[in-house]
C-alpha positions in Angstrom: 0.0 0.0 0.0 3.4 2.3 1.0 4.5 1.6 -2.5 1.1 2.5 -4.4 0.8 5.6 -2.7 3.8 6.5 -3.6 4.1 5.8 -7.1 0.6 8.2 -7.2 2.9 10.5 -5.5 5.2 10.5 -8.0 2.9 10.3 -10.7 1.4 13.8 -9.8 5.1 15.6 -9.1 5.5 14.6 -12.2 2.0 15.6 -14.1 2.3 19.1 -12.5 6.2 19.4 -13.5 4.7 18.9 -17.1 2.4 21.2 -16.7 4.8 23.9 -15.2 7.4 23.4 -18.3 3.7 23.7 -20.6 2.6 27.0 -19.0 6.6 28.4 -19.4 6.8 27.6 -23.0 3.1 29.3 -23.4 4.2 32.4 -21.4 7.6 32.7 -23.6 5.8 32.3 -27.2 2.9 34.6 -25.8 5.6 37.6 -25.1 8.0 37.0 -28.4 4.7 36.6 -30.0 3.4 40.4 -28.6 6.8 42.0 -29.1 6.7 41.5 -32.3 3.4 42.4 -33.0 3.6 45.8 -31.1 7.1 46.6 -32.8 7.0 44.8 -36.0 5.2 48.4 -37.3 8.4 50.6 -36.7 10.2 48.6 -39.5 8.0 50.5 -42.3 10.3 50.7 -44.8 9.2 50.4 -48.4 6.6 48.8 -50.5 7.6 45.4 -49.4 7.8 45.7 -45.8 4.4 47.4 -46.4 2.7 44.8 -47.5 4.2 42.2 -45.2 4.0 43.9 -42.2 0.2 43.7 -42.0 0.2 40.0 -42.0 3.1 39.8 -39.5 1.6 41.5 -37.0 -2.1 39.6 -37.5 -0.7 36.5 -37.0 2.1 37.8 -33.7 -1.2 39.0 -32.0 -3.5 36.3 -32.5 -0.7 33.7 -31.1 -0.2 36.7 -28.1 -4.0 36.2 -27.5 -3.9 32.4 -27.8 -1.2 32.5 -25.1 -2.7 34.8 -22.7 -6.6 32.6 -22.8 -4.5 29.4 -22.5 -2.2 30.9 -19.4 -5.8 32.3 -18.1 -7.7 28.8 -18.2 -5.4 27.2 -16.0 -6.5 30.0 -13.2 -3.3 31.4 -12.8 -3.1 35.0 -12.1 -0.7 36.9 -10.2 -1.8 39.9 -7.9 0.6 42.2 -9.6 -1.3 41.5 -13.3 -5.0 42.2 -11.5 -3.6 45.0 -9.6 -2.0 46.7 -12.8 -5.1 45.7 -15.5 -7.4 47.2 -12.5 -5.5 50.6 -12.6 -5.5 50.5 -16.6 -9.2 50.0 -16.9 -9.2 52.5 -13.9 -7.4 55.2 -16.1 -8.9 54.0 -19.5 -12.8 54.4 -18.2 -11.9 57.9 -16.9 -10.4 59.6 -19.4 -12.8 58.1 -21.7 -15.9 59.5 -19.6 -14.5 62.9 -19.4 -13.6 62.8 -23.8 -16.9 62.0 -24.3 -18.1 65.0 -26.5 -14.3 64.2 -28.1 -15.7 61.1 -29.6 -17.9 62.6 -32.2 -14.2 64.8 -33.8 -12.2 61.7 -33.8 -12.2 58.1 -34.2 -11.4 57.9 -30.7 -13.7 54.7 -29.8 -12.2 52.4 -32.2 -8.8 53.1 -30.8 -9.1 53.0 -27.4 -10.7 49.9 -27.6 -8.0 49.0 -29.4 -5.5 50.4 -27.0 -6.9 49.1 -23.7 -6.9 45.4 -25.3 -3.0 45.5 -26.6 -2.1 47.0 -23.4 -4.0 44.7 -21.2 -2.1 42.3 -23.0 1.3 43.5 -22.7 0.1 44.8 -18.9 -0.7 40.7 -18.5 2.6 39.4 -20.0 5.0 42.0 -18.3 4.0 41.3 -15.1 4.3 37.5 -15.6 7.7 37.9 -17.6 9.9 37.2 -13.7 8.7 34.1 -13.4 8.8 32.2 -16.6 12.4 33.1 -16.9 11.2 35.3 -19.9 14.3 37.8 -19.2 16.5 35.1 -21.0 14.3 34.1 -24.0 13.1 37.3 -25.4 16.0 38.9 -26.0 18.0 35.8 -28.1 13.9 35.7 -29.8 14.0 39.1 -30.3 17.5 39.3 -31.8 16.9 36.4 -34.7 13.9 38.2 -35.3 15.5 41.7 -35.6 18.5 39.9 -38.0 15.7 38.3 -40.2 13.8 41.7 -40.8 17.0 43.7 -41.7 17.8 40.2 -44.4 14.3 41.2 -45.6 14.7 44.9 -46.2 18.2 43.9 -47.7 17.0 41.6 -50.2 13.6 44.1 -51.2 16.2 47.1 -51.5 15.0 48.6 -48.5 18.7 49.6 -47.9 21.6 51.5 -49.6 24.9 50.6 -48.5 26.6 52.9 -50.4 28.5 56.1 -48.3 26.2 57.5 -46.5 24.3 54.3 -45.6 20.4 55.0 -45.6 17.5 53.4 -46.0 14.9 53.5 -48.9 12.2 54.8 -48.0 8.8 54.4 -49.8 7.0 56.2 -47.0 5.7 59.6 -47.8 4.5 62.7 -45.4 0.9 64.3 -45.4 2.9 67.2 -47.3 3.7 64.9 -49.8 7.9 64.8 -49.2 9.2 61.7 -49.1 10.6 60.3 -45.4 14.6 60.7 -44.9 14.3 59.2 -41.6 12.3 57.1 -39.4 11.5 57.2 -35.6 10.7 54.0 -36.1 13.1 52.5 -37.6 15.7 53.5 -34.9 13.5 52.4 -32.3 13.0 49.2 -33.7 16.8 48.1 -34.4 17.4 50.2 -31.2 15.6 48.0 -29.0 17.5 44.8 -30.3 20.1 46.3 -30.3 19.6 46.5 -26.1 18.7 42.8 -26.6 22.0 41.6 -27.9 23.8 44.2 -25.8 21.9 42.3 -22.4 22.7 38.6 -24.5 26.3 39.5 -24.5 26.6 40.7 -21.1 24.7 37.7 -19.6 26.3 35.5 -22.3 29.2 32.8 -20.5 30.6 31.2 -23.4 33.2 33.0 -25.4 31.8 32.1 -29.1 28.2 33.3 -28.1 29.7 36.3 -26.6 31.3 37.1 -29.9 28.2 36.8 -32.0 25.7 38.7 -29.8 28.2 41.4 -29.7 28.1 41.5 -33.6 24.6 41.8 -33.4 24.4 44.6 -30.9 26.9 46.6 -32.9 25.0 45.8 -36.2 21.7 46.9 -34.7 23.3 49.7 -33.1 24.8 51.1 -36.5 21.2 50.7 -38.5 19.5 52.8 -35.2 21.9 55.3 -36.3 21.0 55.1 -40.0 17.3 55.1 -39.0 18.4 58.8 -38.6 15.9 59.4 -35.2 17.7 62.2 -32.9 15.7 61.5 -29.8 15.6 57.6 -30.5 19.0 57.7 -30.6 20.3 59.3 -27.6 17.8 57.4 -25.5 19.3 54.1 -26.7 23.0 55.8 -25.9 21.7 56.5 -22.4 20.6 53.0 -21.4 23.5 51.3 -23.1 25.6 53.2 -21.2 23.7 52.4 -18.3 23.4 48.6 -19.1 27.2 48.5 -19.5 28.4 50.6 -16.3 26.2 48.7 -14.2 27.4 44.9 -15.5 31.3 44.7 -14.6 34.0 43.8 -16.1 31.5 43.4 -19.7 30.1 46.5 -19.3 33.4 48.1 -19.4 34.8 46.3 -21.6 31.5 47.3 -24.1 32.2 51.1 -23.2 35.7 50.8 -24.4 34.8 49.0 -27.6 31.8 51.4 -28.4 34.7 54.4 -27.8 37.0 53.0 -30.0 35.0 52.5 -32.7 33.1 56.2 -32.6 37.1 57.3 -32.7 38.2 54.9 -35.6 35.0 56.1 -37.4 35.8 60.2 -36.9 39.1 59.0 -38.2 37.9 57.4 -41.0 35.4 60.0 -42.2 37.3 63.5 -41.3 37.8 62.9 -45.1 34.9 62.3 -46.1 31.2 64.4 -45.9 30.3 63.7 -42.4 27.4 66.2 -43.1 25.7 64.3 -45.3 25.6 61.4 -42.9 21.4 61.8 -42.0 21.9 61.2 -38.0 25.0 63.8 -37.9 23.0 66.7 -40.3 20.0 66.4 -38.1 21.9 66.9 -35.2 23.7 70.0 -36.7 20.1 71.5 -37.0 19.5 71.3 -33.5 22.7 72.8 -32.4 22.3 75.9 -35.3 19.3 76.1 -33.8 17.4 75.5 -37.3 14.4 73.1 -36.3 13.0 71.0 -33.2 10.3 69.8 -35.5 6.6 71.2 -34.3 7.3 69.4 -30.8 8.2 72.5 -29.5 5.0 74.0 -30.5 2.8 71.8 -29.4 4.5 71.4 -26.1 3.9 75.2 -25.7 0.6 74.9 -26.3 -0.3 71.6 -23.9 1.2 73.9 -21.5 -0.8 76.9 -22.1 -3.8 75.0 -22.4 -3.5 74.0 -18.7 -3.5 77.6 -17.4 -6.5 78.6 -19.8 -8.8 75.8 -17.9 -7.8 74.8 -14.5 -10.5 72.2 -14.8 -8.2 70.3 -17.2 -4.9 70.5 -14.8 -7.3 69.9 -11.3 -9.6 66.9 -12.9 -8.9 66.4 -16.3 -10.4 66.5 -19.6 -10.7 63.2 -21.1 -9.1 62.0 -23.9 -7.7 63.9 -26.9 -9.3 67.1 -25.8 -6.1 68.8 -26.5 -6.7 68.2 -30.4 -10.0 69.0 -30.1 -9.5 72.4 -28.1 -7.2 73.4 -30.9 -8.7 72.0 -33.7 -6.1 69.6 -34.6 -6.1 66.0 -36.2 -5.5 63.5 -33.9 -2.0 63.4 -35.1 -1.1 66.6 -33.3 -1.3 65.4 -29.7 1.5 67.0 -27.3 3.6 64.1 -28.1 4.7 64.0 -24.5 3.4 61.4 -22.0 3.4 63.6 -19.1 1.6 66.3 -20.6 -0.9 64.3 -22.0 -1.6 62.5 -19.2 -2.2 65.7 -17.1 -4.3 66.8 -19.9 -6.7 63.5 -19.7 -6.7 62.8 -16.1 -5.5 65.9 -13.8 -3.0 66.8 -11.9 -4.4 64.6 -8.9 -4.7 61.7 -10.4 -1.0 61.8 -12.1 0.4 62.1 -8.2 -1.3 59.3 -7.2 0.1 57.2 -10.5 3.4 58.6 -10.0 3.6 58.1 -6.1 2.7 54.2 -7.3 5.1 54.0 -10.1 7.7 55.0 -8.0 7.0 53.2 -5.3 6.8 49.9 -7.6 9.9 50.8 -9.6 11.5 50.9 -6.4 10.1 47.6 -5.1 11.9 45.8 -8.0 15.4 46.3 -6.4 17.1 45.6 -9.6 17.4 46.1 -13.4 16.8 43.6 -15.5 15.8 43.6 -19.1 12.4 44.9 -18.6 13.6 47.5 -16.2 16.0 48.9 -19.4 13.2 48.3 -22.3 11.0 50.3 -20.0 13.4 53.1 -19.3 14.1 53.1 -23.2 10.0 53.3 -24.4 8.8 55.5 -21.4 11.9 58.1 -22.4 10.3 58.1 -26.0 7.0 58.9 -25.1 8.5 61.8 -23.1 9.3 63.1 -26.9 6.7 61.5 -28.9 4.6 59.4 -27.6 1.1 59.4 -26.8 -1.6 57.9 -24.3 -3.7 55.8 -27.0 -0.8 54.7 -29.3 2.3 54.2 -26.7 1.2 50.5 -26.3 4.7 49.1 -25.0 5.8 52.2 -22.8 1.7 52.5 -21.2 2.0 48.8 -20.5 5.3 48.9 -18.1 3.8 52.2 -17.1 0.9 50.0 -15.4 2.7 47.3 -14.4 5.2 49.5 -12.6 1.7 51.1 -10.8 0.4 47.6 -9.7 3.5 47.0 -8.5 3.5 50.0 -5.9 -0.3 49.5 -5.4 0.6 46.1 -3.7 3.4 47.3 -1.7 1.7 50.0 -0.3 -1.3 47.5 0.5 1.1 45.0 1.8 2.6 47.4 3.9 -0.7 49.0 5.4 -1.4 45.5 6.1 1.7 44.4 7.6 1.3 47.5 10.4 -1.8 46.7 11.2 -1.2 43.0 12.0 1.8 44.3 14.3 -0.9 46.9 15.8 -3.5 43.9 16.6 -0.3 41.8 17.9 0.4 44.6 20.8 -3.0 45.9 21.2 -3.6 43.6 24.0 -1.2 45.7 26.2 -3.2 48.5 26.5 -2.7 51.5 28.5 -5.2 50.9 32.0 -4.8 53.9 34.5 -6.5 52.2 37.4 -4.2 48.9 36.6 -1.1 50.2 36.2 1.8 51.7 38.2 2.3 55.5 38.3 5.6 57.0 37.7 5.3 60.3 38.0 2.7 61.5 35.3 2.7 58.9 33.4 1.1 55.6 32.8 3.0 52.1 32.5 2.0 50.1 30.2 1.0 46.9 31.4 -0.3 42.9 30.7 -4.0 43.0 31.0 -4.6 40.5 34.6 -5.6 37.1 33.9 -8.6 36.3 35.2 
């Protein structure tokens, strides 16, 4: 009977170990699958990546979704994901029901629905991410990935090697000029490029070493052709942070990217460094020349907050800024912060930022997400925007559960202590007196 009973044992150590390693592999397709479909869009290049994209994406999502309704039938859910998609359904129904009279200007319904479902999902697979060892997957994923989509725009002529290296661009403005650089673009091969840089300085074999740091410098170099100023320095900023914070391989990465940024001023002080796209478009901003409309609009977000203090107190809902000025929904004050204030008031951001900073604190340490997050959120700070930020929105919220538990955990934990020493209460006719005061004592047993 001993041995029965413990062959059943075994039996279901080993049924729920299979079931574990099932749930990992659905959690690590599920987030490859949505970073590819939230990204796979920055890689607009030309005609073919046009027409491929589309499809891409379709399919990334649906397998995203698959993922997430298998990981939800097994009845799994962490406190972190409920506590984050509460605060985004939170934010989402109130900005919405303060943009009401927006809806009619804009196609505003159709996109946040939109929104709130791609973020929920990315919401849902960021907070899980710790568990499933994610951290160590996505990025050698994300890297193939990022290698197959350059082949592609290779072999479709979606890039001119030739001195200046650029892309081809097929895209075209609502002015009618033709594209000479791409936000996207350098976010896209900026962001694996932050995957092979974190795959080489986690990496402990010496070959695998070699070839994610051939990636990272290959995805660096076509950022930089993607020609994006902001884009750009952000992914500078967090490489330099990923490299001074790992070591021995972080330094050794800073000293490789200086020597290289020295042998290539070497190599071109002969040739037209201004017509290099990335180095031209930072000349304009130091002659002063152009900050795009940015600064414009940022003016304007800002003026619009002292001309109703209802908007900076409470909150106007969303895209009201477009509709105050009569913009498309393409001019929104392509800064997160701003926009935010805009849609949901002053009081409301506090209470978001106290809880994102009390949950970005509560990680302890950076891992990959902690980086990617830095890397989107400092984008939106330039252009993004609430409804179409899905990536940067997501870790926004998961950051925010985070904090929301901690604080509840802690109110908690203070109040158990409190119940735990309440019995010794203060009792003036059963204690001692010493001098003025009361001693605290044991209540008497009866």
């Amino acid at each position: 009977m001993k041995r029965a009973s413990g062959a059943a044992n075994g039996t279901k150590v080993v049924s729920t170990g299979q079931r574990e390693n099932v749930r990992k592999l659905i959690i690590r397709v599920g987030t490859f699958s949505y970073f590819v479909g939230v990204t796979i869009g920055f890689a607009s290049v030309n005609e073919a990546s046009l027409v491929a994209i589309p499809y891409v994406r379709s399919v990334a999502l649906s397998l995203a979704a698959l993922c997430s309704f298998f990981y939800l039938l097994s009845g799994f859910a962490r406190p972190t994901t409920i506590a984050a998609l509460a605060i985004a359904i939170s934010t989402y129904s109130y900005g919405l029901l303060l943009g009401l009279d927006n809806l009619e200007h804009f196609a505003l319904a159709g996109m946040l629905f939109q929104s709130i479902v791609v973020v929920s999902f990315g919401t849902l697979y960021v907070s899980i991410s710790d568990r499933y060892g994610v951290q160590e997957s996505l990025p050698k994923y994300y890297a193939v990935f990022a290698f197959l989509c350059l082949a592609f725009l290779v072999m479709t002529n979606g890039v001119n090697f030739n001195f200046p290296p650029s892309f081809q661009f097929s895209l075209f403005a609502e002015s009618g000029s033709a594209f000479t650089y791409s936000q996207g673009v350098s976010a896209f091969f900026g962001l694996a490029a932050i995957c092979s840089l974190w795959n080489f300085l986690n990496a402990s074999l010496r070959r695998a070493k070699v070839i994610h740091l051939i990636f990272f410098l290959c995805f660096l170099l076509f950022s930089l052709v993607g020609g994006a100023r902001g884009e750009v320095f952000f992914l500078v900023v967090v490489v330099l942070m990923m490299s001074a914070r790992n070591g021995a391989a972080g330094r050794r990465a800073i000293s490789l990217l200086a020597v290289l940024a020295i042998g290539l001023l070497l190599v071109m002080d002969g040739l037209a460094l201004g017509e290099v796209t990335i180095v031209k478009r930072f000349f304009e901003i130091f002659s002063g020349q152009t900050l795009g409309y940015r600064d414009v609009l940022f003016s304007q977000a800002a003026s619009l907050l002292t001309e109703e203090p209802g908007c900076l107190f409470i909150g106007c809902g969303y895209a009201h800024f477009q509709a105050h000025y009569g913009y498309s929904y393409g001019f929104y004050p392509h800064n997160l912060l701003l926009e935010a204030v805009i849609t949901w008031g002053i009081f409301n951001m506090v209470i978001l930022s106290l809880l994102f900073s009390v949950g970005l604190k509560g990680v302890g340490r950076f891992g990959l997400l902690e980086y990617l997050a830095l890397f989107f959120l400092l984008i939106g700070m330039k252009s993004g925007d609430l409804i179409g930020s899905w990536l940067a929105m997501s870790f926004f919220y998961y950051y925010c559960g985070i904090g929301l538990l901690r604080i509840v955990r802690v109110y908690r934990a203070r109040s158990k202590v409190e119940g735990k020493y309440n019995k010794y209460r203060v009792e003036p006719s059963n204690s001692v007196r010493l001098g003025a005061r009361d001693v605290v004592t044991a209540p008497r047993r009866s």
